[in-house]
N, C-alpha and C positions, 0 to 999 in steps of 0.2 A: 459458619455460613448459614444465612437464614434458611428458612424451610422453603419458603418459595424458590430459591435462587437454587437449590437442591432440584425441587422440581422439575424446573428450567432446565435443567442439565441432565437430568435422566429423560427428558421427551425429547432430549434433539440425539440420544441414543437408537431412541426406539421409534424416531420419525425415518421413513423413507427420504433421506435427503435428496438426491440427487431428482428423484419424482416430483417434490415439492418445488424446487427451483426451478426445475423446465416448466411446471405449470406458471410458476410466476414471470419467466423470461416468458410465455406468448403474453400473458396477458399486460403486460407492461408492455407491448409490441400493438396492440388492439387499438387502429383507427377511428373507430366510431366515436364519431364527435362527441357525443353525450357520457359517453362510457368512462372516455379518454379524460375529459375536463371535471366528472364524476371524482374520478380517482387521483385527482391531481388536487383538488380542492380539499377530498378528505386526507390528503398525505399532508398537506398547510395546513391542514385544522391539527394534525399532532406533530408536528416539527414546526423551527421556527425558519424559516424559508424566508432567505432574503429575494425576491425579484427583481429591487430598485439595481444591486448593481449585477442581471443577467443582461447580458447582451439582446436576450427576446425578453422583455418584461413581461406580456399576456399570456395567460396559459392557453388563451385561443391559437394561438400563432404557432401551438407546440403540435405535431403529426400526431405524437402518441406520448406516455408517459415515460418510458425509457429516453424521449427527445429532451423530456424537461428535467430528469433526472440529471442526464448527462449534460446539463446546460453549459454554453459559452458564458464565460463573461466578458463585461465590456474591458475594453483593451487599458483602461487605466486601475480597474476593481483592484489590479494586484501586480503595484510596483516590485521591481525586482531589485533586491541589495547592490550597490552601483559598485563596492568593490571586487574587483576582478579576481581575487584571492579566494570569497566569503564564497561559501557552501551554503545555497539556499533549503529552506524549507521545500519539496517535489510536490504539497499536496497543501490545501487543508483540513486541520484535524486535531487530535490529541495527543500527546506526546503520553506511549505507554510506558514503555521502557526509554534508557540510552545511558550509554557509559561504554568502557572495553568491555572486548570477549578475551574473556581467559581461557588461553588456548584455543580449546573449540566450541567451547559452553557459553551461549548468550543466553541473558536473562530473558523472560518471557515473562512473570511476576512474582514480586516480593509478596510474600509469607510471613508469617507469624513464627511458624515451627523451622519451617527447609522451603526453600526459595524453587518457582518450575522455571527449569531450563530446557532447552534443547541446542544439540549443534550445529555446526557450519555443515557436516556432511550431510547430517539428515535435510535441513533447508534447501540446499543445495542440490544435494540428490549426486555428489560430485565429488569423488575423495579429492581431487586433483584441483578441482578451481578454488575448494573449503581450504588448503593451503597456502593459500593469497592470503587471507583474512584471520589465520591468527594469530591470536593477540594483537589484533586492530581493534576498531572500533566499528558501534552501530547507532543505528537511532528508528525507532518502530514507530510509527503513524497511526493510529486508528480514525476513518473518516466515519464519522456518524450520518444516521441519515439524510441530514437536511445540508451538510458540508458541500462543496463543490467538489465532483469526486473524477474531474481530469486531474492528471497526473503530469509533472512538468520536470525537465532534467534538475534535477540540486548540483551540479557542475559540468563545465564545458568537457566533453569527452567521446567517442565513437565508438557505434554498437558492435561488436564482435560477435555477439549470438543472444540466441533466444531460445530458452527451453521452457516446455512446456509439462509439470508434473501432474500428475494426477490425484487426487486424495479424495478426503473426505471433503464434508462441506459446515461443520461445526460454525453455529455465531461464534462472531470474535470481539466482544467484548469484553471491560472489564473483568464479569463473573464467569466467562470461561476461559478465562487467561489465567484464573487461579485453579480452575476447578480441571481443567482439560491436559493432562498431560502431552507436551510438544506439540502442542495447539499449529502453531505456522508452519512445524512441518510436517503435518497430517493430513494440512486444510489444501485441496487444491489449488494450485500454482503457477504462477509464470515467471520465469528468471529472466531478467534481462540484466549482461554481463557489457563491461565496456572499460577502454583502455584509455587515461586520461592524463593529464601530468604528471598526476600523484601515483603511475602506475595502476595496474586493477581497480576495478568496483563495480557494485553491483546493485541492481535496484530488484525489490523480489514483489510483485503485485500479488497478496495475497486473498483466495477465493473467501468465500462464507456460505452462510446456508441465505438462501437466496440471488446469492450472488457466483452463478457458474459459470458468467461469461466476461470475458477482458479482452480490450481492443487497445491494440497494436498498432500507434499508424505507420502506415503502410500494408501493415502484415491484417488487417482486417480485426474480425472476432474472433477470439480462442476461446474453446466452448468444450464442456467436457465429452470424449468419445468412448463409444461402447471400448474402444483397445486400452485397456485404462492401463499402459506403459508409458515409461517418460518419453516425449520426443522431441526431436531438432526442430524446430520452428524457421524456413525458409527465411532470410533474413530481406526484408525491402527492398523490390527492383523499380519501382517508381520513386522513390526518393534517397537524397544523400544519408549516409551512414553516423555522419557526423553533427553531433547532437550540440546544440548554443545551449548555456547556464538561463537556466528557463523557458527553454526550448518546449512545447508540448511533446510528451513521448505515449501517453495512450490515456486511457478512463476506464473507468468499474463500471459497467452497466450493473446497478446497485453498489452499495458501499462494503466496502472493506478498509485492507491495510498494507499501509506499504513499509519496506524494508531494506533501508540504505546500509550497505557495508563497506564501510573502508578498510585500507590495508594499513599494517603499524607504521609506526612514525610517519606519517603523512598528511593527516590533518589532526585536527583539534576542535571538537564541540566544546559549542559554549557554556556557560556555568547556570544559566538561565535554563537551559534545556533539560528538567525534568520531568518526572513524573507525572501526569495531570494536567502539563501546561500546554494551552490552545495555540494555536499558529495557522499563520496562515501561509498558502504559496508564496513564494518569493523573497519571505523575512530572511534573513540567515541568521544560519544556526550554527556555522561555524566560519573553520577557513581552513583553507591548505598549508601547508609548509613550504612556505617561499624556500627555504633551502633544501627543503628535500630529507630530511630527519629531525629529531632530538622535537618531535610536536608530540604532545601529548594530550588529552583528554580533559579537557576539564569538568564535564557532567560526572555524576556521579558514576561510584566503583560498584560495579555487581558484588553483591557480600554473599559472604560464605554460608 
């Protein structure tokens, strides 16, 4: 690991994270006009920010910067896979990981020497639900800054809850996915669990440093609390439970990463889906098991 990238990883030890984030959730909240379109033009001067396909194209149009962050797009920006079968992509982003979990060990990043993992229970936060998912499969997201970072169902299926973990707030990039022991399930969290053909699954919106707040629709913003214990998250009384394959299910006020777990024999990722590879919402990335077993994986195997 280079020296700098070492660096990197001992200042977000020794930063006040959760200090730093709330200062950056007001200010990404700050109406002034000048301040607001300020900060929106120097985030486009270092990311590459598409506007042509936001639903608001002017950054005048935007309240604040957290509006433009969390932009709409326009209702064609991102066809959904038309087979009724195929598991779409929930976000766009980068494909970190994806292959099976063995047992209860998901990959987090491949290594040189010994490979970082972490498990379903610690993710989870849940002896009982991490039992769905082993030896299933996964597939981890990372949304960069300039990505569109709502968050959309990857299959038709209804919400049964919402937990809300607490952790730290480590970036979740490439270099602290090598560097950060059980990086996902350290980093602040939201578990959304739900019950679908295929049986169980799960979608895990993963926090960062900057990124401490996640909105739920329905359930509003989940925002980290002085009671820093896991808790149940009131499940939506304005709207149905029941989530359409591409349905929107919430956004990162800043970027992060999301975290699809399937149950075994149930579906099957595609071969395309590794490491490195960009995607967008609604491409699929795999499919279900029209018969309900004998589906396997076909992204790659987490190695030993």
């Amino acid at each position: 690991m280079r020296i700098q990238d070492r660096a990197f990883i001992l200042l977000q030890y020794l930063l006040p994270q959760h200090a730093l984030t709330a200062l950056i959730y007001a200010l990404a909240r700050i109406k002034t006009r000048w301040l607001k379109n300020a900060l929106i033009r120097g985030f486009m001067a270092l990311f590459p920010v598409d506007l042509s396909e936001a639903l608001i194209p002017h950054i005048d149009e935007y309240t604040t910067f957290n509006d433009f962050f969390t932009r709409a797009l326009k209702p064609t920006a991102r066809p959904i896979a038309p087979d009724p079968y195929s598991i779409i992509s929930p976000a766009d982003g980068t494909v970190s990981e994806c292959g099976l979990i063995h047992g209860q060990t998901i990959l987090q990043a491949q290594l040189t020497a010994k490979n970082r993992t972490y498990t379903l229970s610690e993710l989870l936060g849940d002896d009982a639900k991490a039992r769905h998912y082993i030896d299933g499969s996964f597939v981890t997201i990372y949304l960069a800054p300039h990505n569109y970072h709502r968050v959309h169902m990857p299959l038709t299926a209804t919400l049964t809850e919402i937990k809300h973990i607490p952790g730290q707030l480590f970036s979740v990039n490439r270099v602290t996915a090598m560097a950060v022991p059980q990086l996902f399930a350290r980093n602040e969290r939201v578990v959304c669990h739900f019950l679908s053909s295929a049986g169980p699954c799960a979608l895990v919106f993963v926090g960062a440093l900057n990124v401490g707040s996640i909105s739920i629709d329905g359930c509003g913003q989940i925002t980290p609390s002085s009671n820093r214990k896991p808790n149940t998250i009131e499940l939506p009384q304005n709207r149905s439970l029941n989530f359409s394959r591409g349905e929107q299910l919430g956004y990162f006020n800043m970027g992060s990463t999301v975290i699809v777990l399937m149950p075994r024999d149930q579906s099957t990722f595609d071969s395309h889906l590794v490491a490195g590879v960009n995607i967008n919402m609604g491409e699929r990335i795999g499919a279900l098991s029209p018969s309900g077993s004998h589906a396997t994986c076909n992204a790659p195997f987490l190695r030993s």
